[in-house]
DOGU-370817 format. One record per residue (C-alpha): residue number from 1; x, y negated, z negated. Coordinates in steps of 0.001 Angstrom, whole numbers, plus 500000, padded with zeros to 6 digits. Example, Ala and Ser with C-alpha at 12.3 -4.5 7.8 and 13.67 -1.06 7.14 Angstrom:
% residues 2
R, nr, x, y, z
R, 1, 512300, 504500, 492200 .
R, 2, 513670, 501060, 492860 .
//
This chain:
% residues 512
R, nr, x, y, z
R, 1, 365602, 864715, 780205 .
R, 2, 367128, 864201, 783640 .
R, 3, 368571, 860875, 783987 .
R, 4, 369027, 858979, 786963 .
R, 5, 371523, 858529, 789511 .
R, 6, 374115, 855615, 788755 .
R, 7, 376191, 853602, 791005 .
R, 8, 378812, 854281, 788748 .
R, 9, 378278, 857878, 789349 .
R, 10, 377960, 857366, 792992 .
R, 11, 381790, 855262, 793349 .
R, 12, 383162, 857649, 790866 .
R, 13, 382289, 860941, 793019 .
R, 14, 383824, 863296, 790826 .
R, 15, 381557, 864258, 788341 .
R, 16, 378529, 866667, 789058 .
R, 17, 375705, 865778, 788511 .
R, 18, 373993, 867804, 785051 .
R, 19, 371696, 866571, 782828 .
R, 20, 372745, 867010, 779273 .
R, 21, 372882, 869785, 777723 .
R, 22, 373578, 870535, 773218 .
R, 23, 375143, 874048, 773170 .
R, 24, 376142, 873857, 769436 .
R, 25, 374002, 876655, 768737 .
R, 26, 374620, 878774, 771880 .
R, 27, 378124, 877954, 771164 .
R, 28, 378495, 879777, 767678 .
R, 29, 376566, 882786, 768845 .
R, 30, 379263, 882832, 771329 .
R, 31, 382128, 882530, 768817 .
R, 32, 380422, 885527, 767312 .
R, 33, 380543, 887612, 769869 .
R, 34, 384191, 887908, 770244 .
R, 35, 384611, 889236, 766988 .
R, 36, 384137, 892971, 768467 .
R, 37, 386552, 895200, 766695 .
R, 38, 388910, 896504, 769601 .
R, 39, 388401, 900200, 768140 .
R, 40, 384877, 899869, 768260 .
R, 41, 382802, 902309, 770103 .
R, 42, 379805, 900871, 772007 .
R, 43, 376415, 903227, 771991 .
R, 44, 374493, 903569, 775315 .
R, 45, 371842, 900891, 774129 .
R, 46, 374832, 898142, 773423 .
R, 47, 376196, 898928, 777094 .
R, 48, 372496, 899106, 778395 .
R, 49, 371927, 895517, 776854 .
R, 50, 375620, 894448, 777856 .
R, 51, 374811, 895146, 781859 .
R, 52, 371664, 894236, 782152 .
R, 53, 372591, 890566, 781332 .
R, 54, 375857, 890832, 783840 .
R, 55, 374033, 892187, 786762 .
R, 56, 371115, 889900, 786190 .
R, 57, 373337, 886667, 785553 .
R, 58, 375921, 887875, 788883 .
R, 59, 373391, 889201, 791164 .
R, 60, 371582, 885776, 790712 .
R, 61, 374758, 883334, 790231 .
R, 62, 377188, 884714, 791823 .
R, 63, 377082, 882335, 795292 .
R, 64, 378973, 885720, 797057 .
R, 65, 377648, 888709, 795308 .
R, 66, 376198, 889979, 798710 .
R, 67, 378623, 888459, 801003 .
R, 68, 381035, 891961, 801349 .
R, 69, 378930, 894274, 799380 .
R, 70, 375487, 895241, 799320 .
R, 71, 373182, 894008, 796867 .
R, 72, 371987, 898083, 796583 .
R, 73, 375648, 899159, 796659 .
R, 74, 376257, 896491, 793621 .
R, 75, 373025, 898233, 791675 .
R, 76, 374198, 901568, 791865 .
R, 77, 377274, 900352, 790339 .
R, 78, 375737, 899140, 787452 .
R, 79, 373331, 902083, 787586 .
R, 80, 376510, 904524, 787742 .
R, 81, 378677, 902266, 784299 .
R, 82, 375303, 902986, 782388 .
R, 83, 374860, 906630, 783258 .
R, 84, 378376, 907210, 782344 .
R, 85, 378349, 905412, 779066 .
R, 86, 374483, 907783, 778563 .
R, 87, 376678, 910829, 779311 .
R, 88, 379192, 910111, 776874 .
R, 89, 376907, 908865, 774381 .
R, 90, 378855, 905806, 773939 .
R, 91, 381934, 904015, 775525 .
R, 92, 385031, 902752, 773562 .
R, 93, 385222, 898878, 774095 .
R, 94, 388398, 899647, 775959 .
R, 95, 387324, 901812, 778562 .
R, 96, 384101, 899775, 778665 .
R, 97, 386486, 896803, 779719 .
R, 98, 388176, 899058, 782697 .
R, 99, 384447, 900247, 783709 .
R, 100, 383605, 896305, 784184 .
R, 101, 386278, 894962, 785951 .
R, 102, 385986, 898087, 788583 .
R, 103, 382686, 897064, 788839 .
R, 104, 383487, 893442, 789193 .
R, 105, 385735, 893794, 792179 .
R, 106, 383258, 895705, 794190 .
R, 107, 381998, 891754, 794945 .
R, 108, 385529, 891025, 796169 .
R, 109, 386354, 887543, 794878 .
R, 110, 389651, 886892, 793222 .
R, 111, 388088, 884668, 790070 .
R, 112, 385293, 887585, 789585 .
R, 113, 387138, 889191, 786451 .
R, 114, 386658, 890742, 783004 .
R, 115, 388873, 889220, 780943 .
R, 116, 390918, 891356, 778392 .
R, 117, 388736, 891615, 775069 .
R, 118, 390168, 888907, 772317 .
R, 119, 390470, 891833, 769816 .
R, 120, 392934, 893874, 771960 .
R, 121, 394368, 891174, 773143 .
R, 122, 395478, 889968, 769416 .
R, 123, 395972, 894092, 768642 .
R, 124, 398741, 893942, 771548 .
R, 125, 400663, 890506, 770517 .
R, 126, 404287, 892471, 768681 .
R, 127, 403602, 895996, 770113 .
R, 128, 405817, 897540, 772029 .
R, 129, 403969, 898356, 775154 .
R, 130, 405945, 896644, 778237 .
R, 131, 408927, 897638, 780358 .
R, 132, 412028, 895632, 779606 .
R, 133, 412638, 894982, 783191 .
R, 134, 410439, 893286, 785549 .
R, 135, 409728, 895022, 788961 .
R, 136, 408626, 894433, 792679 .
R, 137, 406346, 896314, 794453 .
R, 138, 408046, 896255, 797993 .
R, 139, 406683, 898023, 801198 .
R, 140, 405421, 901095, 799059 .
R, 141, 407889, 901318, 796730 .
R, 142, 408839, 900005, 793145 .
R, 143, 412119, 898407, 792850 .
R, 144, 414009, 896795, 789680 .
R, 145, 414065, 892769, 789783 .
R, 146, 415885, 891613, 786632 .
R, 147, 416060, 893961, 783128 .
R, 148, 416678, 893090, 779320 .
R, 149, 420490, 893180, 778289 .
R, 150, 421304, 896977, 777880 .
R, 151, 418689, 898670, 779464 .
R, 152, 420717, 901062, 782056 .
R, 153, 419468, 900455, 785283 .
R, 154, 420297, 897506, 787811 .
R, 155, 418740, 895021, 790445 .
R, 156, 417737, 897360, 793555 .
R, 157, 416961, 900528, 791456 .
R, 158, 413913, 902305, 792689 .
R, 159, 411241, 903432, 790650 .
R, 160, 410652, 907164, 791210 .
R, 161, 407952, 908349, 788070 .
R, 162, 406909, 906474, 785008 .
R, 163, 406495, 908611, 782187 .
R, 164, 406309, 911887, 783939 .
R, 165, 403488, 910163, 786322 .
R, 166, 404632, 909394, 790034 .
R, 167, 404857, 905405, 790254 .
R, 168, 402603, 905475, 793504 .
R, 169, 399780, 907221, 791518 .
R, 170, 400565, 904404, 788827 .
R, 171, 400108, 901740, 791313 .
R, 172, 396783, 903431, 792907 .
R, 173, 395372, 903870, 789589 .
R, 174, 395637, 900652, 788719 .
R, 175, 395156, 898869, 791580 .
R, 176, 390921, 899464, 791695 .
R, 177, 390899, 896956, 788522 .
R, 178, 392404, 894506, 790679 .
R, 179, 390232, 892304, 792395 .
R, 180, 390799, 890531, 795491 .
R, 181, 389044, 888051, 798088 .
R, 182, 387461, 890000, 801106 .
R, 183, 389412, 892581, 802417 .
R, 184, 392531, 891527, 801476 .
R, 185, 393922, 894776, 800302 .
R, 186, 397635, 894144, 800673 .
R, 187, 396630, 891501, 797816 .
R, 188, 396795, 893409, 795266 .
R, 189, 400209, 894178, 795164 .
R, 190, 401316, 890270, 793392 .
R, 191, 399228, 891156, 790469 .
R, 192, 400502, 895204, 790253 .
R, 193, 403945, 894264, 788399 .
R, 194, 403734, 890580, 787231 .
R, 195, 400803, 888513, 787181 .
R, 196, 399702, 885142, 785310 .
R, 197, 396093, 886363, 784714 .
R, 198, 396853, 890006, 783198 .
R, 199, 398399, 890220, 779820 .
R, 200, 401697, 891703, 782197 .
R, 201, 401362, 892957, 785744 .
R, 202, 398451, 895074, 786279 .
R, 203, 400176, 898786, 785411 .
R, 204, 401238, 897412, 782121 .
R, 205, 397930, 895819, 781631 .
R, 206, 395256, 898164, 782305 .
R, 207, 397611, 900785, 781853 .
R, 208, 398283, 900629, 778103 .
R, 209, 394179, 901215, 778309 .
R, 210, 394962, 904331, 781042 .
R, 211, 397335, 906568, 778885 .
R, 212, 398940, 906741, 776118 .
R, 213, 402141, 904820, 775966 .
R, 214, 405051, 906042, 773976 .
R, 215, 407751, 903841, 772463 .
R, 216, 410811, 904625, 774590 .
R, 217, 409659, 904567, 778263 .
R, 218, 411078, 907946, 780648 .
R, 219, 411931, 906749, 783936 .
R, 220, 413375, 908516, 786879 .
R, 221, 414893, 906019, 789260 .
R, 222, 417185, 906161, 792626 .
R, 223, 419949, 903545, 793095 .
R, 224, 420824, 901917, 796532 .
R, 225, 423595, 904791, 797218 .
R, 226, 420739, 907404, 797412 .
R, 227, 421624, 908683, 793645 .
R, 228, 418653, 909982, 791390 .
R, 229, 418714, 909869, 787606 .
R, 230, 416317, 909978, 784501 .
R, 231, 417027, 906800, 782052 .
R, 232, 415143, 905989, 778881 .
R, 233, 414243, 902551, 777833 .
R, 234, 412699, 901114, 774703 .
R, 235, 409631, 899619, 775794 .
R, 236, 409156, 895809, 774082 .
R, 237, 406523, 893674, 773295 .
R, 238, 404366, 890909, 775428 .
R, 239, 406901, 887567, 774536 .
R, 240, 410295, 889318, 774794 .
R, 241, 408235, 891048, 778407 .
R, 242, 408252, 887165, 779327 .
R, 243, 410871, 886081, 779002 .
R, 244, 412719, 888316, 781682 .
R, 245, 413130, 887295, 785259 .
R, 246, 411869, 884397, 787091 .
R, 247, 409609, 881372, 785314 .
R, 248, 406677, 881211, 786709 .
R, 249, 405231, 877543, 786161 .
R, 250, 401717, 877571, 784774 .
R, 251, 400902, 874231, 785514 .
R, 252, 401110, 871809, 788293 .
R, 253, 403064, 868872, 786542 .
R, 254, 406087, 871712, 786135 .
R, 255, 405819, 873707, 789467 .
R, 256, 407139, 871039, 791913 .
R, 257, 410539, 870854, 793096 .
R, 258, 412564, 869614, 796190 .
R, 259, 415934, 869394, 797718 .
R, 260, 417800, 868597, 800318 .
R, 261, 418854, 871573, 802841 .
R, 262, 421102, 869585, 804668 .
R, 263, 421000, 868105, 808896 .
R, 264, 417817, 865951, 807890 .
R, 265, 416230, 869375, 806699 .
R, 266, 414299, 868936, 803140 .
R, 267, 412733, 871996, 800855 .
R, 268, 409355, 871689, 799083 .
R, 269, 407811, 874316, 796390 .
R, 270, 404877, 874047, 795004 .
R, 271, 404457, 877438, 793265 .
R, 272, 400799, 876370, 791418 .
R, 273, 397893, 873665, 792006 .
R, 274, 396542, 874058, 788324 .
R, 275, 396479, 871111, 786651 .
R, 276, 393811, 870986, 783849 .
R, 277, 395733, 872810, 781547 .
R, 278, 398114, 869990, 781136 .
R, 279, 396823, 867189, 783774 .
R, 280, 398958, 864961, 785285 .
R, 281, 397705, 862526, 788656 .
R, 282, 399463, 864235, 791283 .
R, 283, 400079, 861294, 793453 .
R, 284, 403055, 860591, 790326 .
R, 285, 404034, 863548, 791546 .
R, 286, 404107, 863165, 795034 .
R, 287, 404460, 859714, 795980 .
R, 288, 407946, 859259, 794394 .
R, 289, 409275, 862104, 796298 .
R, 290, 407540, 861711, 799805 .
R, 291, 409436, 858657, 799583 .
R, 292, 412182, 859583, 799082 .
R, 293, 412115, 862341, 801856 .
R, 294, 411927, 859707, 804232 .
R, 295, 414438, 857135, 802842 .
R, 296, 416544, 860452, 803481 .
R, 297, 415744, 860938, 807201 .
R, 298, 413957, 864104, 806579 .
R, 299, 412990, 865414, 810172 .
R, 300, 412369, 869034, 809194 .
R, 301, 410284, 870144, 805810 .
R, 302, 410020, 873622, 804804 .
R, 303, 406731, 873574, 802230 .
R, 304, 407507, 876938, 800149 .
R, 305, 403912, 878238, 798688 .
R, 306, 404730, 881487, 798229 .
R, 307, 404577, 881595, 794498 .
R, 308, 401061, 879642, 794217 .
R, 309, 398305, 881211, 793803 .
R, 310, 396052, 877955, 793847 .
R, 311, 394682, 875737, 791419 .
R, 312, 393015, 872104, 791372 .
R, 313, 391738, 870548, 793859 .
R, 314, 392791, 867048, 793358 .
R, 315, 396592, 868423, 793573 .
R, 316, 395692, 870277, 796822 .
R, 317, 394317, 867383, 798120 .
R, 318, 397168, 864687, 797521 .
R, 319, 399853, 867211, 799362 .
R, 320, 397495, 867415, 801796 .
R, 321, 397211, 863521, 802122 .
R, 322, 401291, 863883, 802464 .
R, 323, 401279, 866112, 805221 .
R, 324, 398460, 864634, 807634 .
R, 325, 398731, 861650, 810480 .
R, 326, 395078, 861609, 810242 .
R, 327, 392100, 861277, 808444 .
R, 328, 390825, 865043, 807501 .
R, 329, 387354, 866807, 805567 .
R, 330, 388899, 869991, 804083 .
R, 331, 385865, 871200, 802561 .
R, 332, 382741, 871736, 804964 .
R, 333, 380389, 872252, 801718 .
R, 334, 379925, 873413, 798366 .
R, 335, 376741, 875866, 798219 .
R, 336, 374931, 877103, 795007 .
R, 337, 372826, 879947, 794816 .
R, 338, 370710, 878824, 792040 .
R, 339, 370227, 876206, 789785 .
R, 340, 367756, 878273, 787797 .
R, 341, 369909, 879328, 784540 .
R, 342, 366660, 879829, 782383 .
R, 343, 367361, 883266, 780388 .
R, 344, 371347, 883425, 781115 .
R, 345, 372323, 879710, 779474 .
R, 346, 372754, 880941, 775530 .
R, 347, 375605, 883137, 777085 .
R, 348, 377440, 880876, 779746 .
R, 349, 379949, 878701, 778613 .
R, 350, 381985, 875885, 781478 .
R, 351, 384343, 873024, 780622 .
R, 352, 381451, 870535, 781253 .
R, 353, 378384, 871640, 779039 .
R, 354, 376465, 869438, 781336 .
R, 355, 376519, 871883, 784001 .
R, 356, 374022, 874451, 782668 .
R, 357, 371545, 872668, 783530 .
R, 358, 371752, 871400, 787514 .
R, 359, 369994, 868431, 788170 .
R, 360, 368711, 868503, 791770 .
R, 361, 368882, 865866, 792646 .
R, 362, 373017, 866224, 792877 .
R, 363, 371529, 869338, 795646 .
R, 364, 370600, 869708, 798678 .
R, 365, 368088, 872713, 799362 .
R, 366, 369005, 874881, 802576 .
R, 367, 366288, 877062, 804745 .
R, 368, 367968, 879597, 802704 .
R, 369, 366973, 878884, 799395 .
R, 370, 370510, 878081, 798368 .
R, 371, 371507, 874800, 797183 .
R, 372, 374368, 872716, 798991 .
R, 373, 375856, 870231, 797048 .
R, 374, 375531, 866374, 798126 .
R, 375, 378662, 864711, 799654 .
R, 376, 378745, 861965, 797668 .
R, 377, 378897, 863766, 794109 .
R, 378, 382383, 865480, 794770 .
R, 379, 385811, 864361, 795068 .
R, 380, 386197, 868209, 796182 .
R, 381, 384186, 867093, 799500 .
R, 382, 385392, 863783, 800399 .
R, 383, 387654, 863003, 803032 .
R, 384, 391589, 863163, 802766 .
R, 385, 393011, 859881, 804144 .
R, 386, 397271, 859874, 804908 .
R, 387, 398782, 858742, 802341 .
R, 388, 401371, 855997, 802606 .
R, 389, 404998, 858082, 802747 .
R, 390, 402951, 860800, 804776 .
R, 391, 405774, 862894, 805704 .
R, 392, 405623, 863305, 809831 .
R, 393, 408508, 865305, 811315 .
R, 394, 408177, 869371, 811759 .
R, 395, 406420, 871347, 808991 .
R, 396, 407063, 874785, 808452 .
R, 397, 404957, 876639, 805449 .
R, 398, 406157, 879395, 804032 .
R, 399, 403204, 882449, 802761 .
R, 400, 403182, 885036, 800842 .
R, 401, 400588, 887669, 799456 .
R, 402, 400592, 886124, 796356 .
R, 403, 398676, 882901, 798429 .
R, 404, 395086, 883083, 797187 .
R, 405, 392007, 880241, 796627 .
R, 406, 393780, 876531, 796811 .
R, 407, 397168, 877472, 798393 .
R, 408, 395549, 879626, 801179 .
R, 409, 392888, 876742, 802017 .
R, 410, 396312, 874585, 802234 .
R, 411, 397468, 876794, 804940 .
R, 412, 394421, 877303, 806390 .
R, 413, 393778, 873413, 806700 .
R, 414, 397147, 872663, 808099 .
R, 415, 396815, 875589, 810665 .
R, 416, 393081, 873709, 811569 .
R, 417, 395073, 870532, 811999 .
R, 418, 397482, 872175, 814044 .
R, 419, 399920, 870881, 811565 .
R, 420, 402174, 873642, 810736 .
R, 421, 404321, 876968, 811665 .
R, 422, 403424, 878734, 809002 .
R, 423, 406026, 881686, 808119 .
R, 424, 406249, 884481, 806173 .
R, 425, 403314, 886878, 805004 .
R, 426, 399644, 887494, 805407 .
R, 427, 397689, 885870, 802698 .
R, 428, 395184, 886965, 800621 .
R, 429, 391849, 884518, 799593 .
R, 430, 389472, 883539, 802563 .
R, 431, 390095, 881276, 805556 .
R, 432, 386634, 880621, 805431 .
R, 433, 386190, 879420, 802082 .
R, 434, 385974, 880889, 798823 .
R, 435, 383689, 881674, 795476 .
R, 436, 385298, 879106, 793182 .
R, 437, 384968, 875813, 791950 .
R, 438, 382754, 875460, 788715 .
R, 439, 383325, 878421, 786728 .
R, 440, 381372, 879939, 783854 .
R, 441, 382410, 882111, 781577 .
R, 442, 379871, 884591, 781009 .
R, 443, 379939, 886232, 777478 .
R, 444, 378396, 889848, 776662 .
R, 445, 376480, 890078, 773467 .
R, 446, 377384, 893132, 772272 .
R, 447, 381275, 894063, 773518 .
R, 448, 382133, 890108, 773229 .
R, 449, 383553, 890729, 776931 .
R, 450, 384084, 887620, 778643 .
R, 451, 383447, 887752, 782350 .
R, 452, 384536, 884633, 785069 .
R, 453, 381333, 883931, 787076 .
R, 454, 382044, 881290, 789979 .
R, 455, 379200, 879104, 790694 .
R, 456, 380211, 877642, 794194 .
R, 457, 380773, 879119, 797706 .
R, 458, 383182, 876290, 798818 .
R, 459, 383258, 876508, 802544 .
R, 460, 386105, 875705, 804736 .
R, 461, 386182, 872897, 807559 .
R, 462, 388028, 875157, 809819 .
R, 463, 386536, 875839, 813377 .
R, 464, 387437, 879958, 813215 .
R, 465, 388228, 882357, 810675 .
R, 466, 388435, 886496, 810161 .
R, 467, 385590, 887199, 807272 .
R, 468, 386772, 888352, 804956 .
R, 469, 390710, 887482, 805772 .
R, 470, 393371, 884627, 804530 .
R, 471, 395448, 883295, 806610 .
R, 472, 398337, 884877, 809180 .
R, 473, 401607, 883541, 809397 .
R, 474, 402272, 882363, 813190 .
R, 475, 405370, 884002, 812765 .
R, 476, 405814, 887119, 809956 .
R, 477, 408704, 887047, 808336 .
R, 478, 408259, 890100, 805463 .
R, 479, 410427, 890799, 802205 .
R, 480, 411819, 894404, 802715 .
R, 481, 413459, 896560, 800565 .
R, 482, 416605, 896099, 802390 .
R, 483, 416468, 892213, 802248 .
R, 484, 415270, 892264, 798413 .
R, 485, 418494, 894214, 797870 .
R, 486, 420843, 892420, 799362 .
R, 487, 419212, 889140, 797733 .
R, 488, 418058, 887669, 800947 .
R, 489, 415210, 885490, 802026 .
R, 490, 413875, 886315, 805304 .
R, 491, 411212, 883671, 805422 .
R, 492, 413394, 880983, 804333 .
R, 493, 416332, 882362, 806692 .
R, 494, 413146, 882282, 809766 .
R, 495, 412640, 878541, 808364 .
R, 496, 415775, 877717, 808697 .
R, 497, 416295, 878999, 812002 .
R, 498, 413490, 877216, 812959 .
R, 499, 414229, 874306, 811456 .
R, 500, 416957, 873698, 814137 .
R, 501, 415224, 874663, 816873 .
R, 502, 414001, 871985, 819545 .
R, 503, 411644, 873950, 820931 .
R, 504, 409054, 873288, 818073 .
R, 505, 409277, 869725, 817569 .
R, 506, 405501, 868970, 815362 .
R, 507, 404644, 872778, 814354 .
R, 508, 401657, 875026, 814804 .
R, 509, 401110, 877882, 817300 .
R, 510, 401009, 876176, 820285 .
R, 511, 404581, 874731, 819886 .
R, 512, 405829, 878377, 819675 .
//
């Protein structure tokens, strides 16, 4: 039964409007599914019931299914998984996870994934399948970041072949599993060595489902001097894999640091915006230290987002409220291409049961057919006011690759506002807006895959935009391998220099 619109619902804007929904049952069945054996061997009828359900839940979901690919291009994907899987006569669950997620990025949206089934996930946990050294993947070529205590090889080292297999043919093979937002191919390359949402960086990860990976790892790597030599290395397992090189902070509350640079300059990172994991009200966060950048004097702030790869909105939103000198709608609208869930709901799962079952009358209907979502309902489309230690002097943002969904519609706001000189890299995500906000998890019946199925197109209040593009530094200021070796930072050493220089005294383009 659909119940009505409250006040209460109305002042608190944050919920969505759903009716209620009891998924007890739908819940189990789910539970059930997962327990797929990871040697398991799936017949052509499993995988025939297994993608019928996907393309018929993402072709009429999925808010950007069509927006880079055809919707025939997208069927003779699906057409082309099943004929291989006839062919064979069956597809191991492992392979039929690599088939997915190939097909998946075809759509080109950076939170359409397969993830990694449960039972080869747990199969992995003590094996020794990772490199005991954590890598970069830097203008083309592969080069050694930090390693485990005896493993012979050093910062600056140069990845030559992996196993007897050439490390760009490594890279290319593994890249197609990862997906990305438009056509932001240079993308890829944050998630090809290290990555948050691969069990490792993308060769480790789909590669222990590639080839067969021995226990002692053969490597042929050049040092800086131009030497070539073959090392071994005993591969270790997924913890001792994290706990070399740099932390990356997996939740908001964590990722936030600042300190003074000196002459009235002040540094900001805020390497992630997710914060449901372990929530926190990010104006604790960011109140305290906004005001204390201007009890300093602060005249310069360099905003470091190259590590975030975006997050929640309500921590987007609060650093935006610290940036601004006026009043600001960062999200044009939040679009739906259904509400009709009838045949799909027993295998969708969200954080808020409520939400398989819309009620429309939180919606909108466009000429379209799609469904925009009203104003009022959202905190994700309300307007950003200043807040009170709004910091005012010259803003320079620092980008990376690695910039996807919240942190590129940062820099993509403050580049609207005319806000910032934003340095560094391009980004990937969209400029425009992307296919994110409520997410379902989409399980298949008979592999127990889980698959991330966005339900909104979240558009963008930005007057222009590249489809299909993030967001270009005003000035590009690239790692290279000569700078990674040397241990420099050219974007921070460009913010720096900038930093002192009168000639930009607010930020954005037209200052430079």
């Amino acid at each position: 039964m659909k119940f009505a619109l409250s006040l209460a619902a109305i002042a608190a804007g944050g919920a969505l409007l759903f009716t209620a929904f009891s998924g007890s049952e739908a819940q189990d069945q789910l539970a059930k599914m997962n327990h797929v054996p990871a040697d398991a061997v799936l017949t052509p009828q499993q995988v025939m019931r297994d993608l019928e359900l996907a393309e018929e839940a993402f072709s009429r979901v999925h808010p950007g299914y069509t927006r880079y690919t055809s919707a025939q291009d997208m069927a003779s994907a699906w057409a082309a998984l099943q004929a291989e899987a006839d062919a064979r006569e069956g597809m191991p669950l492992g392979d039929f996870y690599l088939a997915v997620n190939r097909t998946l990025t075809m759509i080109r949206c950076d939170h359409t994934k397969a993830e990694l089934p449960r039972s080869i996930r747990i199969q992995r946990k003590g094996k020794p399948l990772y490199l005991p050294v954590r890598w970069e993947w830097i203008e083309g070529r592969a080069l050694i970041e930090t390693t485990a205590p005896g493993v012979p090889a050093q910062r600056g080292d140069e990845i030559l072949t992996l196993d007897g297999r050439a490390i760009g043919y490594v890279v290319q093979e593994v890249s197609q599993y990862i997906p990305v937002d438009g056509y932001t191919e240079w993308s890829r390359r944050s998630g090809i060595s290290q990555s948050l949402e691969f069990m490792g960086g993308g060769v480790d990860h789909f590669g222990a489902l590639l080839w067969d990976i021995p226990a002692q790892a053969q490597l042929t790597v050049r040092g800086a001097d131009g030497e070539t030599r073959n090392i071994t290395m005993e591969r270790v397992n997924f913890a001792d894999w994290s706990k070399l090189g740099r932390k990356s902070e997996a939740n908001f509350k964590d990722a936030v640091t600042y300190k003074a640079l000196g002459d009235g300059v002040g540094y900001l990172s805020v390497d992630t915006f997710v914060n449901y994991r372990e929530p926190v009200k990010p104006k604790k966060i960011f109140q305290p230290l906004f005001k204390q950048i201007r009890d300093q004097g602060v005249h310069t702030l360099v905003l470091d987002l190259r590590l975030n790869g975006g997050g929640s909105g309500d921590a987007q939103y609060e650093l935006l409220a610290n940036l601004i000198d006026r009043p600001y709608k960062p999200m044009k609208e939040m679009r739906a291409k259904t509400l009709d869930l009838d045949g799909i709901r027993p295998y969708l799962w969200t954080w808020d049961s409520r939400a398989l079952d819309p009620n429309p009358i939180g919606f909108s209907k466009n000429d379209d057919g799609t469904y925009a979502l009203r104003r009022f309902v959202s905190s994700d489309l309300k307007t950003v006011k200043p807040a009170r230690y709004a910091f005012e002097g010259k803003l320079i943002v620092l980008t990376s690759d690695t910039n996807s969904s919240g942190s590129t519609n940062m820099s993509a706001w403050l580049k609207e506002l005319d806000r910032a000189v934003l340095v560094g890299e391009k980004t990937g995500g969209s400029a425009e807006g992307v296919t994110a906000g409520l997410q379902f998890t989409l399980t298949l019946p008979e592999s127990g895959m889980r698959l991330r199925l966005p339900f909104f197109f979240m558009r963008n209040n930005v007057s222009t935009f590249e489809k299909g593009m993030g967001v270009s530094p005003d000035i590009a200021a690239p790692m290279t391998v000569e700078a990674f070796r040397e241990a420099r930072d050219p974007a921070l050493e460009m913010a720096k220099t900038i930093a002192i220089s009168p000639s930009i005294p607010t930020g954005g383009p037209s200052s430079l």
